[in-house]
C-alpha positions in Angstrom: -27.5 -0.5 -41.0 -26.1 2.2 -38.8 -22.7 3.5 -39.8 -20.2 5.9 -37.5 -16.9 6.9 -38.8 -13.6 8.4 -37.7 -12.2 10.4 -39.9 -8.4 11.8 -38.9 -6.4 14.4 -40.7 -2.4 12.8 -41.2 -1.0 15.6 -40.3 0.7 14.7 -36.8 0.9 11.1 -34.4 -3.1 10.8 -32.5 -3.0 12.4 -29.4 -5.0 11.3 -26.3 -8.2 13.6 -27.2 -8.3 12.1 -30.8 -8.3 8.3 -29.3 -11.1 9.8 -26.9 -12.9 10.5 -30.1 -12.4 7.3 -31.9 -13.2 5.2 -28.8 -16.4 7.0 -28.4 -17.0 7.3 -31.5 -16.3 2.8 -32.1 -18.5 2.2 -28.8 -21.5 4.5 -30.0 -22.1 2.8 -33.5 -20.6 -0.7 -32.3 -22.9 -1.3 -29.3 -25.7 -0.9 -31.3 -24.7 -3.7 -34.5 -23.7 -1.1 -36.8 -19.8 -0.6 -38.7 -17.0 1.8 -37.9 -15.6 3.1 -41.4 -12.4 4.8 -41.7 -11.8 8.2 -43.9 -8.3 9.4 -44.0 -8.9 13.3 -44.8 -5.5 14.3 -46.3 -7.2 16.9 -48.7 -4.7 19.3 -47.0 -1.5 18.5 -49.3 0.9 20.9 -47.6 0.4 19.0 -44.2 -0.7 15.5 -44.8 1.6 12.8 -44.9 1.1 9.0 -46.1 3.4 8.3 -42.7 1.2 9.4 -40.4 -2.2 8.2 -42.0 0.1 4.6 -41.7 0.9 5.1 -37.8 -2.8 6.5 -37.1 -3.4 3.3 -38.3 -1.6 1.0 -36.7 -2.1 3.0 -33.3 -5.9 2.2 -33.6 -5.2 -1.8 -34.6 -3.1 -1.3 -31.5 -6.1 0.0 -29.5 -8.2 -2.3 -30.8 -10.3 -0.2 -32.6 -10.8 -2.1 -36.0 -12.9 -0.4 -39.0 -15.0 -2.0 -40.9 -13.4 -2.2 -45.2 -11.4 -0.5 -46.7 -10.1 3.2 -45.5 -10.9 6.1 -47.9 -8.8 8.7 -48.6 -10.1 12.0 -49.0 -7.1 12.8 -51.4 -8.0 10.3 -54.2 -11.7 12.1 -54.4 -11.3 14.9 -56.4 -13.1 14.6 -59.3 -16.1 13.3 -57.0 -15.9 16.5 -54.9 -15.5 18.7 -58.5 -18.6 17.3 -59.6 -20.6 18.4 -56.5 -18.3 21.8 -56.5 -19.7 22.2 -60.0 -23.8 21.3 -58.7 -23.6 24.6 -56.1 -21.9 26.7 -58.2 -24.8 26.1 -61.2 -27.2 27.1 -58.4 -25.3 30.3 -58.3 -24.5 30.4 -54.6 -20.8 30.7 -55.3 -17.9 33.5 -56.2 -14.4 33.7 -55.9 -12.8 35.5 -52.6 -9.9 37.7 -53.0 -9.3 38.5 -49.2 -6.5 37.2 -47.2 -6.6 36.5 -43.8 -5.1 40.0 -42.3 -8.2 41.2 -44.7 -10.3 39.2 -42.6 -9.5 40.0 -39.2 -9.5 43.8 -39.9 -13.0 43.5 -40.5 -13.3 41.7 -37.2 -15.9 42.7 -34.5 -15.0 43.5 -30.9 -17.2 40.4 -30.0 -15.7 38.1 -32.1 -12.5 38.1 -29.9 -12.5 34.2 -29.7 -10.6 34.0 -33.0 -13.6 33.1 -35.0 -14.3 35.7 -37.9 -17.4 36.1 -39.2 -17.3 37.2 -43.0 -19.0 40.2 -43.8 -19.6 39.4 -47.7 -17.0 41.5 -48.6 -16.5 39.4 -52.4 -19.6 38.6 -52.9 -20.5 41.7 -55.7 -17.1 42.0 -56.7 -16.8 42.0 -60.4 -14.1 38.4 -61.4 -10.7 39.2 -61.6 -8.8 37.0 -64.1 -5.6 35.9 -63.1 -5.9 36.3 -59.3 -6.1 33.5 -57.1 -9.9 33.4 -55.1 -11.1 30.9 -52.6 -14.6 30.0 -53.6 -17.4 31.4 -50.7 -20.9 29.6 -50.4 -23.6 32.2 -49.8 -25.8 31.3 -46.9 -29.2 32.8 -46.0 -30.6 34.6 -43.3 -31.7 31.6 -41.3 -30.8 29.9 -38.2 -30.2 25.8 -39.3 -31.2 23.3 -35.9 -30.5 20.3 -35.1 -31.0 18.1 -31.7 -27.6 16.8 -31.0 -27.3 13.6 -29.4 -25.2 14.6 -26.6 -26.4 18.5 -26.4 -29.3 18.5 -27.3 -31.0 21.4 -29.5 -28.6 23.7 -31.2 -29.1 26.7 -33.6 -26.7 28.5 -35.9 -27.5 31.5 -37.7 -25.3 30.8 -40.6 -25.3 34.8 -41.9 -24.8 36.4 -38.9 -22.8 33.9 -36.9 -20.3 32.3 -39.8 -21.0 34.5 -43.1 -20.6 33.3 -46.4 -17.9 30.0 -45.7 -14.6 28.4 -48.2 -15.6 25.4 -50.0 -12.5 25.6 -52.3 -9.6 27.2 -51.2 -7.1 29.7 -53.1 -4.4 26.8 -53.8 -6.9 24.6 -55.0 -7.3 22.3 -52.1 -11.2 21.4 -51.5 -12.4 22.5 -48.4 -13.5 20.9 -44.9 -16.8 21.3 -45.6 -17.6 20.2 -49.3 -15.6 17.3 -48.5 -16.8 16.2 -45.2 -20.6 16.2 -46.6 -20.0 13.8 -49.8 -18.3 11.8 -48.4 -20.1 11.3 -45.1 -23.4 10.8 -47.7 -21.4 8.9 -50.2 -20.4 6.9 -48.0 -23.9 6.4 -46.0 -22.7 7.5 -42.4 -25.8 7.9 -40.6 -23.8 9.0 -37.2 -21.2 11.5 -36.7 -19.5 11.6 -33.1 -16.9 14.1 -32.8 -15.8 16.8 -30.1 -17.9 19.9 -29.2 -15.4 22.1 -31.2 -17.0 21.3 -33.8 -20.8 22.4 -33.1 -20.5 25.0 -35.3 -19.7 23.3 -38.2 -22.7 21.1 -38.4 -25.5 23.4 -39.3 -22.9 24.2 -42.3 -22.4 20.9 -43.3 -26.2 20.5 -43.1 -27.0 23.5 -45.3 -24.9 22.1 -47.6 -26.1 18.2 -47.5 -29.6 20.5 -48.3 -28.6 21.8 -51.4 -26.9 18.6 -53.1 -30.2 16.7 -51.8 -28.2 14.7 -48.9 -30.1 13.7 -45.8 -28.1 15.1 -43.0 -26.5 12.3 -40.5 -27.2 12.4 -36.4 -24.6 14.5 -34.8 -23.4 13.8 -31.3 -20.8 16.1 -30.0 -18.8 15.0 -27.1 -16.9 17.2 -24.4 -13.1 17.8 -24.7 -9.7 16.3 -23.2 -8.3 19.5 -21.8 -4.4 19.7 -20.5 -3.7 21.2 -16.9 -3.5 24.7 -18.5 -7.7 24.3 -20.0 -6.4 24.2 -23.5 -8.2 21.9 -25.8 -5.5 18.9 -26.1 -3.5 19.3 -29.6 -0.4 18.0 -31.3 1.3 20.5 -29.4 1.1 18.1 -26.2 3.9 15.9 -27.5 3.7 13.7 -23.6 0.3 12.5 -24.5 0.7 11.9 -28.2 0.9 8.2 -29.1 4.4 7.6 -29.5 4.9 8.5 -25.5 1.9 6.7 -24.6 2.7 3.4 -26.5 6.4 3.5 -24.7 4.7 4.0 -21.0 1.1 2.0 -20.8 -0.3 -0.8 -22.6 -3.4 -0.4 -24.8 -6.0 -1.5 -22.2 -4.4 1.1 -19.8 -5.1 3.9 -22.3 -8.7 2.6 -23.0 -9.3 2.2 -19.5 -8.0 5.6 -19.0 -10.5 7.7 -21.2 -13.6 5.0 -20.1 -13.4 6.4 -16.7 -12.7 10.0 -17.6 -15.9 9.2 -19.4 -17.6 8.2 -16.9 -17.9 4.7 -18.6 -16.3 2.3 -15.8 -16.7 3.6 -12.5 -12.4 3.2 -11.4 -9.5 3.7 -13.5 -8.3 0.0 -14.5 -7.3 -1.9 -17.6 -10.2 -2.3 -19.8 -10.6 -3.8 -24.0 -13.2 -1.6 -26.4 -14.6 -4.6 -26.4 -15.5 -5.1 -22.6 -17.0 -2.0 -22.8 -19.5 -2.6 -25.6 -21.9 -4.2 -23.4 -22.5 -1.0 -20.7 -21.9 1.5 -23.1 -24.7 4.7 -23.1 -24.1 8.2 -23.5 -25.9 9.4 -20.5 -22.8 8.4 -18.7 -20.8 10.9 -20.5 -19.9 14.3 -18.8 -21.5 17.6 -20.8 -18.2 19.8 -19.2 -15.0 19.9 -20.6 -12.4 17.0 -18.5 -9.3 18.2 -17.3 -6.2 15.9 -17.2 -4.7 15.5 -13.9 
């Protein structure tokens, strides 16, 4: 059976572009007779919060935008992701970071101006230093990792030269995005991931990854971003379109039928359920560009 999943971080109320994800997300694995699972990822214990994962949760009910059992919570994994932490490291592909993140950016190239810092290797001969708290880096090879997404077709990341050796266990412990995401997306069988574009870059490395623990990868389709007036990718920062405004101005089948038009899923703005859009639903109708908010 096919299974999707939506899998928030608690770490603020849903905003409108995470609802755009869920929905598409719910209609994409729906319309087809598979389940919707639910994975709370509050690995992140300095920003999560059991409060939000509760609200997230009640705002989808609200939506009507039911899972499918029970909802996992990244946060009571850990020995599951130590054991697979444990599996790369014996294939010694992992040692300990020292750098911090002003370390990082002063090694930054001129091209890599959109915030995104490619790591040079920097640790990677560096004799252990007891005592001093490291990240732990995953080497990568020298090899550009494909996939056809289902929205964008064929993409191609050269993991060395365009991310560098990437965290899978971060200096306070924490596990990181991208150990986490791959267990428990294979764990958990999830055979589709739908999430925005932002995240294109992140899939050849949870592939690479899903390689060397012997996962099958899941189909990736990345879908285009809610921007706000000003172009910027919508965030908790845009307080007007988080949930709590939204719930006090417009009813749920207002919001749905909101971000099914801006999807280009019903041809006029009006009231709509997920579930009157099951029947229709295809992802040729979705826009490839970015949509603006007016």
């Amino acid at each position: 059976m096919e299974k999707g999943r939506f899998a928030p971080s608690p770490t603020g109320r849903m905003h409108l572009g995470n609802v755009f994800s869920a929905l598409l997300s719910w209609l994409s694995v729906k319309s087809r007779g598979g389940e919707w699972l639910l994975r709370i990822e509050d690995i992140d214990p300095g920003r999560s919060r059991q409060a939000y994962a509760d609200m997230l949760m009640d705002d989808l009910l609200w939506l009507g935008l039911e899972w499918d059992g029970q909802p996992v919570y990244q946060s009571q994994r850990s020995d599951i992701y130590a054991y697979y932490f444990r599996k790369l490291s014996e294939q010694g592909l992992t040692y300990p970071c020292y750098c911090t993140r002003a370390d990082l950016l002063a090694t930054q190239a001129p091209h890599e101006s959109d915030g995104r810092v490619v790591y040079k290797g920097t640790c990677r001969h560096l004799a252990p230093r007891p005592g001093v708290a490291a990240a732990t880096r995953l080497i990568v090879p020298d090899e550009v990792v494909s996939f056809t997404d289902g929205h964008y077709g064929e993409h191609g990341v050269n993991l060395a030269t365009q991310v560098g050796d990437f965290i899978i266990r971060r200096k306070d412990g924490a596990w990181a995005y991208q150990l986490a995401v791959v267990v428990d997306d294979a764990l958990m069988g999830i055979t589709e991931v739908v999430r925005g574009r932002d995240l294109l870059l992140s899939s050849p490395q949870q592939m690479y990854v899903a390689r060397l623990l012997g996962f099958a990868s899941p189909r990736f389709i990345h879908l285009p971003l809610l921007c706000n007036q000003a172009g910027q990718r919508l965030s908790k920062r845009d307080q007007s379109l988080d949930m709590e405004a939204l719930r006090r101005q417009h009813t749920a089948p207002e919001i749905i039928g909101r971000l099914a038009f801006l999807a280009g899923l019903i041809p006029e703005c009006q009231p709509v359920t997920p579930q009157e859009l099951l029947g229709s639903f295809s992802w040729d109708k979705v826009p490839v560009e970015d949509i603006e908010l007016l």
